[in-house]
DRENPA-3360 file (N, C-alpha, C; in nm, 2 decimals, always signed):
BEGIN
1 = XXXXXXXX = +5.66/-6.15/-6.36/+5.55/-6.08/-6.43/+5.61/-5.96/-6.50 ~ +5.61/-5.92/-6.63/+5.66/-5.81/-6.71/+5.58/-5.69/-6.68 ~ +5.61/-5.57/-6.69/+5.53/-5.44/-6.68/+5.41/-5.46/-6.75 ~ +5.42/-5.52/-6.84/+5.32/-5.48/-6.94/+5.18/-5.57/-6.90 ~ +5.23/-5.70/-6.80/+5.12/-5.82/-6.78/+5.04/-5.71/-6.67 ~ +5.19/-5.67/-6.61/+5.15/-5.60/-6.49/+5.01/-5.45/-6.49 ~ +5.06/-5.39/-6.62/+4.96/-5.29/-6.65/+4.81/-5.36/-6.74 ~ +4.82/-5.49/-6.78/+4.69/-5.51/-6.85/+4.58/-5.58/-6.70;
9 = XXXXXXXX = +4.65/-5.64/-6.62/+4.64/-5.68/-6.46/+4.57/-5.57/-6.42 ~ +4.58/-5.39/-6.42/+4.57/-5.29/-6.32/+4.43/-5.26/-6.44 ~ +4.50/-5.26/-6.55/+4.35/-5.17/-6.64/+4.23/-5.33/-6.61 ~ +4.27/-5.49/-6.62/+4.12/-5.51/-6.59/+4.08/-5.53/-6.46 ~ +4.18/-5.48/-6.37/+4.10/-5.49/-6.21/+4.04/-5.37/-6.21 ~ +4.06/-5.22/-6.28/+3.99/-5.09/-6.28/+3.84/-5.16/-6.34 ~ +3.86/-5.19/-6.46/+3.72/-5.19/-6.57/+3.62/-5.34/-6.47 ~ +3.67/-5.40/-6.39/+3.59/-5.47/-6.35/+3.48/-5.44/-6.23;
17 = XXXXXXXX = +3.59/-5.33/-6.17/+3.59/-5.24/-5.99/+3.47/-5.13/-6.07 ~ +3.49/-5.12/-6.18/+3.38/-4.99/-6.25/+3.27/-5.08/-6.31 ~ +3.24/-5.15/-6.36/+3.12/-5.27/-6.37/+3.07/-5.27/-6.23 ~ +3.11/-5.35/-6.15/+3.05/-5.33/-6.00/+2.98/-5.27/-5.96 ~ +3.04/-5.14/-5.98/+3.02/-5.01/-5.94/+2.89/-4.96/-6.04 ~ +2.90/-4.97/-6.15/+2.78/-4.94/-6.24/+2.67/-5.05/-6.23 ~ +2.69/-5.21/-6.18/+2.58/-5.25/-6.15/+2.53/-5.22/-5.99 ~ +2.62/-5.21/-5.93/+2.57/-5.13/-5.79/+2.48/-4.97/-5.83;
25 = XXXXXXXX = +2.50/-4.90/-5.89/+2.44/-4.78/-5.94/+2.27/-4.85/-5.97 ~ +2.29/-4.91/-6.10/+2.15/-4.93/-6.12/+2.05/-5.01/-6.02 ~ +2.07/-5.12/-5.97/+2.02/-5.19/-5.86/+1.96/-5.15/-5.78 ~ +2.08/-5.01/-5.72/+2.00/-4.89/-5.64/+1.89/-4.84/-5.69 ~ +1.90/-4.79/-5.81/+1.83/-4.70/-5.82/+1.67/-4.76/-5.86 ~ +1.68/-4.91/-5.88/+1.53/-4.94/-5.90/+1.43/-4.92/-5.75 ~ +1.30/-4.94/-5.77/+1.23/-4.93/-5.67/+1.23/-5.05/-5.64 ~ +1.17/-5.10/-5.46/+1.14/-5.25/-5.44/+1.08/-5.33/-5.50;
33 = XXXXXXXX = +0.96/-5.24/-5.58/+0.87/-5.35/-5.70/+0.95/-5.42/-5.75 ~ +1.02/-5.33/-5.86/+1.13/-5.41/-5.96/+1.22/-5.47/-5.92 ~ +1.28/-5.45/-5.81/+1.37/-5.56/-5.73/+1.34/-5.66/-5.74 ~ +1.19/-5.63/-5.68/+1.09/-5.77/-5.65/+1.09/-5.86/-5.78 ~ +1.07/-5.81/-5.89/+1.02/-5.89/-6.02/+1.15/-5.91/-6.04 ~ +1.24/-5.90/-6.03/+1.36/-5.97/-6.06/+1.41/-6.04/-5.96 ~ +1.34/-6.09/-5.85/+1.36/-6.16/-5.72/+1.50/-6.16/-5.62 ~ +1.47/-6.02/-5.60/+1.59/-5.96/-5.55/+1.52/-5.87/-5.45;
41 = XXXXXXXX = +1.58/-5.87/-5.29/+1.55/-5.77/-5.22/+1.64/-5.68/-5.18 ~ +1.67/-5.62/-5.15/+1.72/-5.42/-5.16/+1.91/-5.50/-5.06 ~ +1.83/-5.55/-4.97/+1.95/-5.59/-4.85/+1.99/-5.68/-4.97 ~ +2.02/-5.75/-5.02/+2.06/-5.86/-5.15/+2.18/-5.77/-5.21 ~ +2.17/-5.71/-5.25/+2.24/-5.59/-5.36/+2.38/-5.60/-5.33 ~ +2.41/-5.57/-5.20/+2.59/-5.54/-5.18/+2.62/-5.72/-5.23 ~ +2.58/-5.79/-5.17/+2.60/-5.93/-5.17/+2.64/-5.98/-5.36 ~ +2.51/-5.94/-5.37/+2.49/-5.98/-5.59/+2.60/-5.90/-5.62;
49 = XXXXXXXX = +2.67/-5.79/-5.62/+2.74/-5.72/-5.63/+2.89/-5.79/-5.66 ~ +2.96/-5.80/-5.51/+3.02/-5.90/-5.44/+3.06/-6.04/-5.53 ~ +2.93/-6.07/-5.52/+2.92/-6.20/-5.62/+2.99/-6.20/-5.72 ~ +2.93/-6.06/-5.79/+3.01/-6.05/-5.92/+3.15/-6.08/-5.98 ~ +3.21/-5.99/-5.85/+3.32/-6.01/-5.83/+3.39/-6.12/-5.82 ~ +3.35/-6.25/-5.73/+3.40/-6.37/-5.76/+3.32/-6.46/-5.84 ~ +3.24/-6.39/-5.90/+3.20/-6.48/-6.03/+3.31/-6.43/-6.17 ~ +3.33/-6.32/-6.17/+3.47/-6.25/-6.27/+3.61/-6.38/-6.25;
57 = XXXXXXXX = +3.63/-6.37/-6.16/+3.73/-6.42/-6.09/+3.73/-6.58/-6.16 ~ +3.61/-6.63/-6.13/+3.58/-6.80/-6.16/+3.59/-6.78/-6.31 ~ +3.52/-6.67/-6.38/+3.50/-6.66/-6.54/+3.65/-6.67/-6.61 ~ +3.75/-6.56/-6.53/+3.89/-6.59/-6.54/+3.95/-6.67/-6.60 ~ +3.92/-6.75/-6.49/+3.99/-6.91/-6.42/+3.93/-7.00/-6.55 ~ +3.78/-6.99/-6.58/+3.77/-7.10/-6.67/+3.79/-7.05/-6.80 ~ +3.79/-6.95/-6.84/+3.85/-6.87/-6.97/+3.95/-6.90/-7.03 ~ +4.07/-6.92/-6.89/+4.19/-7.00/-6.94/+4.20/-7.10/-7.00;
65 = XXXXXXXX = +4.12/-7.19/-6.96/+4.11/-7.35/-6.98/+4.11/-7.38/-7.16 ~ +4.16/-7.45/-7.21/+4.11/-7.41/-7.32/+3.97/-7.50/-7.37 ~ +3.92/-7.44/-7.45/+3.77/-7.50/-7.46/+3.63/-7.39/-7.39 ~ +3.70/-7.29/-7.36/+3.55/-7.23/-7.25/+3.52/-7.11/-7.31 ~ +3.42/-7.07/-7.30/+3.39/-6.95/-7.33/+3.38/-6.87/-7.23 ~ +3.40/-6.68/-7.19/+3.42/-6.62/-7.10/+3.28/-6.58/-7.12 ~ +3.25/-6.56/-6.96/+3.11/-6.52/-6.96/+3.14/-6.39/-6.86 ~ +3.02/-6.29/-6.86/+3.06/-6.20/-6.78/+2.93/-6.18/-6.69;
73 = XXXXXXXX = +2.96/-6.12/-6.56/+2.87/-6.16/-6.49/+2.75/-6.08/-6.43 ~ +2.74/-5.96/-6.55/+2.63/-5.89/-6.55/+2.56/-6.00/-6.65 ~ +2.61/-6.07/-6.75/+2.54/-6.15/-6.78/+2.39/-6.22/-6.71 ~ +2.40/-6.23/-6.58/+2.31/-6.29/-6.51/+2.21/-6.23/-6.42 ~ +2.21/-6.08/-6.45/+2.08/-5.97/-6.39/+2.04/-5.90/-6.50 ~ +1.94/-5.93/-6.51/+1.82/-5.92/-6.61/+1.82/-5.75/-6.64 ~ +1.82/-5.69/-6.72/+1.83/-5.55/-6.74/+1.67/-5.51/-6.78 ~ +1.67/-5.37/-6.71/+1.53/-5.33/-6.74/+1.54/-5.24/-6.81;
81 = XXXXXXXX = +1.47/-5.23/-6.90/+1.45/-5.09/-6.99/+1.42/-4.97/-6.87 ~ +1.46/-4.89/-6.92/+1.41/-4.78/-6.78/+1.31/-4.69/-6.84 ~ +1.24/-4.67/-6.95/+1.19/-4.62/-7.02/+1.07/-4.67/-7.01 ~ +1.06/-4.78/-7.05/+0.93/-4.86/-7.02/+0.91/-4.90/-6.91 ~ +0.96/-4.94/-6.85/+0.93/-5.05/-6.69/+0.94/-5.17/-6.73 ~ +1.05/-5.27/-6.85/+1.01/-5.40/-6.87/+1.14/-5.43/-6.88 ~ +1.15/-5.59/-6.90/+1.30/-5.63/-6.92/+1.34/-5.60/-7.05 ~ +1.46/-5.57/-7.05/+1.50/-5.54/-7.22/+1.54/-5.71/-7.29;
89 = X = +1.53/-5.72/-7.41/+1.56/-5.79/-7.45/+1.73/-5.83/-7.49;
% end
C-alpha cells in the first residue's frame, strides 16, 4: 500500500467516523414523536448508527465491482426539515 492509498484510507475513515457522528447528533436530538414517524425508537439509534457503518463498508465493496453505483448510507433515514416539523424532500 503506497502513502498516498494510505492517506486517502485515513481522510475516508475520518469523513465517514464524522457522518456517524453527525447522523448520531441529529437522531438525538429529535423528540420520541418524530423518531416515532420515522419508525425508529430512541434505544434503535446507536444500532442505525452502527449500521451505517457496515452499510459504508458493503457500499465500498460493491462500488468496486464494476457496474454499481455507490450509495451512501444516510441515504436511507429520511431527513426532517427542522423548521417545519416535516420530511424534507
Amino acid at each position: 500500500m503506497s502513502l498516498i492509498n494510505l492517506c486517502v484510507a485515513a481522510r475516508d475513515a475520518v469523513a465517514a467516523w464524522r457522518r456517524r457522528q453527525r447522523a448520531y447528533a441529529e437522531l438525538t436530538a429529535l423528540d420520541d414523536r418524530s423518531l416515532a414517524d420515522i419508525g425508529i425508537h430512541r434505544s434503535q439509534i446507536p444500532a442505525i448508527v452502527e449500521g451505517m457503518h457496515c452499510a459504508t463498508r458493503r457500499a465500498k465493496t460493491a462500488a468496486a465491482q464494476p457496474g454499481s453505483r455507490a450509495v451512501s448510507p444516510l441515504d436511507f433515514i429520511p431527513r426532517l426539515d427542522h423548521h417545519a416539523g416535516r420530511r424534507a424532500l
